[in-house]
C-alpha positions in Angstrom: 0.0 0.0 0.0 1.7 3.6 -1.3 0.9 4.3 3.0 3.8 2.6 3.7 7.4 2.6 2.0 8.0 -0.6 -0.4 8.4 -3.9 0.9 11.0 -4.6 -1.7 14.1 -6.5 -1.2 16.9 -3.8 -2.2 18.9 -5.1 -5.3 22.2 -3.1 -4.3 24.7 -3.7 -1.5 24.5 -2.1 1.7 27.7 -1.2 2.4 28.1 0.6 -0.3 25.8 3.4 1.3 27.8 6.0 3.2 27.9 5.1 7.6 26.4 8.7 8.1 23.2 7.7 6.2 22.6 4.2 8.1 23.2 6.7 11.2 20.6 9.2 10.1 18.1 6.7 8.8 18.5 4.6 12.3 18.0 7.6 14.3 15.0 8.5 12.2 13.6 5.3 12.5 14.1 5.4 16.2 12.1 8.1 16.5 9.4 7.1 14.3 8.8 4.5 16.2 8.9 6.0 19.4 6.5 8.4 17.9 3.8 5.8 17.1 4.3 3.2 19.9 5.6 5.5 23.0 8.2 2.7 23.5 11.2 3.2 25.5 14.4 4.4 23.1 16.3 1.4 23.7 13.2 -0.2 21.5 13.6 -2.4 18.5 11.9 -0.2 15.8 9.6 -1.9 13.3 11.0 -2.3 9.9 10.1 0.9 8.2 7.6 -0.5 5.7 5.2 -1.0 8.3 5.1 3.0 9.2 2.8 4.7 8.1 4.1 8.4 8.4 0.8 10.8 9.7 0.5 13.2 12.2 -2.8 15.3 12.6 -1.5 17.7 10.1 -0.1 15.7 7.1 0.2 12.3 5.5 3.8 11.1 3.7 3.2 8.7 0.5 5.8 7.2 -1.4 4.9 5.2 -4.5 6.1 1.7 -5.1 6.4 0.5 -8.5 7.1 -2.9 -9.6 9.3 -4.1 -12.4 8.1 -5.2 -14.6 4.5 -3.5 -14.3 1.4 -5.0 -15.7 -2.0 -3.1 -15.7 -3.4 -5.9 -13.6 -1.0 -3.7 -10.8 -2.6 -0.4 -11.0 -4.9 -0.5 -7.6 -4.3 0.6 -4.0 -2.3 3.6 -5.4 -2.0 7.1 -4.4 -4.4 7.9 -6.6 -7.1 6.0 -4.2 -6.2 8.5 -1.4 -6.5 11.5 -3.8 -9.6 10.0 -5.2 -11.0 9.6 -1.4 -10.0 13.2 -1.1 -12.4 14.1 -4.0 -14.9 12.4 -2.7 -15.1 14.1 1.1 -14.9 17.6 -1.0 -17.9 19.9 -0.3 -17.1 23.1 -1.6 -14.1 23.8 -3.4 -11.6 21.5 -5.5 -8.6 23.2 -7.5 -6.4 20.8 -8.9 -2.9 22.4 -10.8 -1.5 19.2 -12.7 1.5 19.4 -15.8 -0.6 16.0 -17.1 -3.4 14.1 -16.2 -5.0 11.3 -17.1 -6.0 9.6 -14.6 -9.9 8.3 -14.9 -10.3 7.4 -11.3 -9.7 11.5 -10.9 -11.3 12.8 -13.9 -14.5 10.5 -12.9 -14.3 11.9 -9.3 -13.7 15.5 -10.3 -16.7 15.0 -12.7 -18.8 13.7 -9.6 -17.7 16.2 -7.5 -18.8 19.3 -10.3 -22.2 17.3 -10.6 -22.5 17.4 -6.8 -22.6 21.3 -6.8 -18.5 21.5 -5.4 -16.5 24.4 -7.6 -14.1 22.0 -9.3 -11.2 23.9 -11.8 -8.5 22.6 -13.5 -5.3 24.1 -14.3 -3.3 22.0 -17.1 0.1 22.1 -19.4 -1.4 22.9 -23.1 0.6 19.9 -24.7 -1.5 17.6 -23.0 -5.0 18.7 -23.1 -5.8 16.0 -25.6 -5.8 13.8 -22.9 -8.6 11.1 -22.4 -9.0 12.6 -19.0 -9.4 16.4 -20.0 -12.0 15.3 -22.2 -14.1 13.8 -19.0 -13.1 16.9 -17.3 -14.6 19.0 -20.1 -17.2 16.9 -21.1 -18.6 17.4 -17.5 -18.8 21.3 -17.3 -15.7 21.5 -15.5 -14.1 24.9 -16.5 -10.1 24.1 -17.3 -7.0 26.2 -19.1 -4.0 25.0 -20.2 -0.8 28.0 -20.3 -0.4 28.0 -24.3 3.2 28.8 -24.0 6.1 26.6 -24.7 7.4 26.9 -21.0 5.6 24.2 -19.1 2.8 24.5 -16.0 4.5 21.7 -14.3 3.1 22.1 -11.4 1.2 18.9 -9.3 -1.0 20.3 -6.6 -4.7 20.1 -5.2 -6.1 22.4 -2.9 -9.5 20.8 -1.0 -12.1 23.0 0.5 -9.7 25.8 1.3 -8.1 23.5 3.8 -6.3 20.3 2.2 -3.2 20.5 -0.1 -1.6 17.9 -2.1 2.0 18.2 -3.5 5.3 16.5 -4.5 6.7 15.3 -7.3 3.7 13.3 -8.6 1.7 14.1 -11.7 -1.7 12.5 -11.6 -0.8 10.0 -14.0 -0.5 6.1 -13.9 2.8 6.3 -15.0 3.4 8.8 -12.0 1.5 6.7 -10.0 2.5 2.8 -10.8 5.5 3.0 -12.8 8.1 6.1 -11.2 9.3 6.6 -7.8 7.4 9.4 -6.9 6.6 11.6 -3.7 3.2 13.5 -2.6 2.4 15.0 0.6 -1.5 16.0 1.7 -1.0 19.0 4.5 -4.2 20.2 6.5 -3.5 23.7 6.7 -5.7 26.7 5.5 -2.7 28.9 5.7 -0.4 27.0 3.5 -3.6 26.3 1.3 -4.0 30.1 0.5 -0.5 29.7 -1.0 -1.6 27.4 -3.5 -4.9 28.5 -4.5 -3.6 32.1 -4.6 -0.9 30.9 -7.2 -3.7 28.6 -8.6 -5.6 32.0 -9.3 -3.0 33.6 -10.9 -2.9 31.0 -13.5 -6.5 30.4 -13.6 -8.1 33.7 -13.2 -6.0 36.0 -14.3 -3.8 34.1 -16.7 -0.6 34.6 -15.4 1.9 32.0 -15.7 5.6 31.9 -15.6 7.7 35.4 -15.5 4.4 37.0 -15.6 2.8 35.6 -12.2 3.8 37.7 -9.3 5.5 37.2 -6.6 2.8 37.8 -3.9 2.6 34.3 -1.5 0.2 35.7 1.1 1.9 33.4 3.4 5.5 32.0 2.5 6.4 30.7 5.6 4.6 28.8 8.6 4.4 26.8 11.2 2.3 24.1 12.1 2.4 21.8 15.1 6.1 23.2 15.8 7.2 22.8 12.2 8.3 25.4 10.3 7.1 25.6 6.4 7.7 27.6 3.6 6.8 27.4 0.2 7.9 29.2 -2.7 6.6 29.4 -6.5 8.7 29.8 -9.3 10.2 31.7 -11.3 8.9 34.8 -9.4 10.0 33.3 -5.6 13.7 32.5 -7.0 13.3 29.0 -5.1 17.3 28.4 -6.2 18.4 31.2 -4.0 16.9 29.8 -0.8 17.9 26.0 -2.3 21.5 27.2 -2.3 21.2 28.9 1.0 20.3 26.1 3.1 22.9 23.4 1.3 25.6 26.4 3.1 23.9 26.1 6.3 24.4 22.2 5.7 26.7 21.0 8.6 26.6 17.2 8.1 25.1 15.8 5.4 23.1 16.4 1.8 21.7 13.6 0.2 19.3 13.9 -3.1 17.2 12.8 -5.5 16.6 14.7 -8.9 15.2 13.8 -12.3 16.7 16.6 -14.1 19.3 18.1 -12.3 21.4 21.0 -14.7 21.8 23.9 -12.0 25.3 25.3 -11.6 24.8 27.5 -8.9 23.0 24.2 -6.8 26.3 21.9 -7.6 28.7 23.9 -6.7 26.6 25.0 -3.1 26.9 21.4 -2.6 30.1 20.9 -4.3 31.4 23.5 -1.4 29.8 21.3 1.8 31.2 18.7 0.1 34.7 20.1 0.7 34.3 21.7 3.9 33.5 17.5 4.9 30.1 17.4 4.5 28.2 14.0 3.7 26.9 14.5 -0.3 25.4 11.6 -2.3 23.2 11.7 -4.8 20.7 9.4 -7.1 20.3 10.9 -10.9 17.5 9.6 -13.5 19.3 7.9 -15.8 17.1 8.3 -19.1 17.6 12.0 -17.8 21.4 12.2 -17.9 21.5 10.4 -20.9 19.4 13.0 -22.7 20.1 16.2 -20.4 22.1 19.5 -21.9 24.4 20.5 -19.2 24.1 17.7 -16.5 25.9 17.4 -13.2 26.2 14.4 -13.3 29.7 13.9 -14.2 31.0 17.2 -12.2 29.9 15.6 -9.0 30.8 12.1 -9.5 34.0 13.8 -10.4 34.3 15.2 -7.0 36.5 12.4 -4.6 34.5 13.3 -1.7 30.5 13.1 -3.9 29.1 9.8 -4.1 26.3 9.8 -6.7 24.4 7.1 -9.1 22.3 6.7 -11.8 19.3 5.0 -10.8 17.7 1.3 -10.7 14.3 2.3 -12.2 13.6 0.9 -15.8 11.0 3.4 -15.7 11.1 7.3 -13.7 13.1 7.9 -10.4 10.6 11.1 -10.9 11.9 12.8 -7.1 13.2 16.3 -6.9 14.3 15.8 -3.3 17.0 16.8 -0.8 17.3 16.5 2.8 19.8 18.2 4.4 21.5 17.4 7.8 18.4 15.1 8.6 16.2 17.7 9.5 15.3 19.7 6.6 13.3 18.4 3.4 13.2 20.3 0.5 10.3 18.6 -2.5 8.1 19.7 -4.8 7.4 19.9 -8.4 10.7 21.7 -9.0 13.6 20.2 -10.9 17.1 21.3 -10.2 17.5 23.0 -13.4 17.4 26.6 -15.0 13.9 25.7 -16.8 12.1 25.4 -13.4 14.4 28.1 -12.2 13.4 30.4 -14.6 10.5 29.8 -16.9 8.5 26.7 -16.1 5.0 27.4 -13.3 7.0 25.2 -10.4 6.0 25.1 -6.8 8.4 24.1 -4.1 7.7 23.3 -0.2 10.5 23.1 2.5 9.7 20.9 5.8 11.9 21.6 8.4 11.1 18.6 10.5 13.0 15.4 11.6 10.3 12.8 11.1 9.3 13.9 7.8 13.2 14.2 6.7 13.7 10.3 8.3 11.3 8.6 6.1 12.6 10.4 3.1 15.9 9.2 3.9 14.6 5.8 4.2 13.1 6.7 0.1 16.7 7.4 -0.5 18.3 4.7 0.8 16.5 1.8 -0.8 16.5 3.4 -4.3 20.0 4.5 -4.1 20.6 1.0 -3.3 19.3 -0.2 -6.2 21.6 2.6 -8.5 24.7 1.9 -9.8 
């Protein structure tokens, strides 16, 4: 179940993976379960595929595709809980998503309109010929796509003014059964009027990319004693606050990126690295294959970076790092001047041990299976 982390024997060896991660990723685990059973700390913590990572305010997901995939695979996704989600709307949906075509969501959007909720539907242009778009439209569901060459590569849904969903998941099956994907759902009408006031611009007022402006009514927050923020981009600049925090790194960086080209994020990292900081990394392969300007080969360059391509035949779709085991940095946005500078991108920063423990764990098992 995509509640839970895969129960899938890694393929790799373990000792190729760095001591400071096993320590970081015990720790975190440690405190997971101490979290959910109240155990003493000299506990035996349960193997992390049996946590499911929740707190009042938010719920972690973490796909788990199989290889090979069959259709006969595509149930008890993520795309159940988003579907659920739908479902318990009763005012407002507004769902941001590069592709979709999903029909579980389409069908539940459409049931949603026909129930009397506002359901709208922001989408890239090149992929409004999409089966799914045709429910959507088909059912009186008012949608745009950004007719630009940039892309609106966002993936977010904002419920009732309340519930926000986000990661690195498009609300596809391929997104959904086939890549290693992350998505998030935060209860929180503060960081909701983030998204739906950057869903607006788009929407409304047809605003996307350099055009949208750079007016997040609430860019940073804190809910049950963890700090937030979330940017948009290109107006929010997310790479200046990305390089910021890899400086304030003290122990260790660890990433995951399906399109990773920045300069001015490798060499941030590049300098922790040097200074003795912990850096490994897991690129998409198909991605560095294809990729203009990858860093690919500048870090594994590097004798103290550790980085590999990964074990996916399909996506290893995360744009993740987590920095000294306490801050998480996901989101739609890939390392790269594109989101940087042209593509709609949203990106949310957790600053919270828990959260940053089971990502590690993501990181672990699929860098594992790199090479």
């Amino acid at each position: 179940m995509t509640r839970r982390t895969s129960r899938r024997r890694s393929r790799g060896a373990s000792t190729s993976v760095g001591a400071t991660v096993i320590i970081l990723l015990l720790a975190g685990l440690v405190f997971l379960f101490n979290r959910v059973t109240g155990s003493n700390p000299a506990a035996t913590p349960t193997p992390p595929a049996e946590t499911v990572l929740s707190d009042d305010w938010y719920h972690l997901y973490f796909t788990a595709p199989k290889n090979p995939d069959t259709p006969a695979d595509h149930h008890s996704g993520i795309d159940e809980l988003v579907v659920e989600s739908v479902n318990a709307a009763r005012q407002t949906i507004d769902l941001a998503g590069y592709e979709i075509n999903l029909a579980s969501v389409a069908d539940a959007l459409a049931a949603a309109h026909g129930r009397g909720v506002r359901v709208r539907v922001v989408t890239d242009s090149d992929n409004l010929e999409e089966e799914a778009i045709t429910v959507i439209e088909r059912a009186g569901i008012p949608f745009v796509g950004d007719r630009r060459e940039a892309l609106m590569h966002d993936k977010f849904m904002v419920v009732d003014g309340a519930t926000v969903w986000t990661g690195s998941m498009n609300f596809t099956v391929n997104d959904v059964y086939r890549n290693n994907n992350n998505f998030i759902q935060i209860q929180s009408t503060r960081i909701a009027l983030n998204y739906t006031q950057e869903f607006e611009e788009m929407f409304s007022e047809d605003r996307f990319g350099p055009s949208s402006p750079a007016d997040t009514p609430a860019p940073s927050a804190t809910i049950n004693g963890t700090p937030l923020e979330v940017m948009f981009s290109p107006e929010d600049n997310p790479a200046r606050r990305i390089v910021e925090l890899i400086r304030q790194a003290r122990t260790s960086i660890y990433f995951m990126a399906f399109s990773f080209t920045s300069d001015e994020i490798a060499e941030a990292m590049l300098e922790r690295a040097a200074a003795g900081v912990k850096l490994q990394g897991l690129f998409e392969e198909s991605q560095y294959n294809s990729n203009q300007g990858t860093e690919y080969d500048r870090l594994r360059q590097s004798p103290n970076v550790e980085v590999r391509l990964d074990g996916n035949r399909y996506n290893m779709h995360h744009k993740v790092i987590v920095i000294d085991g306490q801050i998480v940095i996901t989101g739609s946005y890939n390392f790269s001047r594109a989101a940087e500078e042209s593509n709609d991108e949203n990106v949310l920063i957790l600053h919270n041990a828990e959260i940053a423990a089971q990502y590690l764990v993501e990181f672990v098992k699929l860098f594992e299976m790199g090479r």
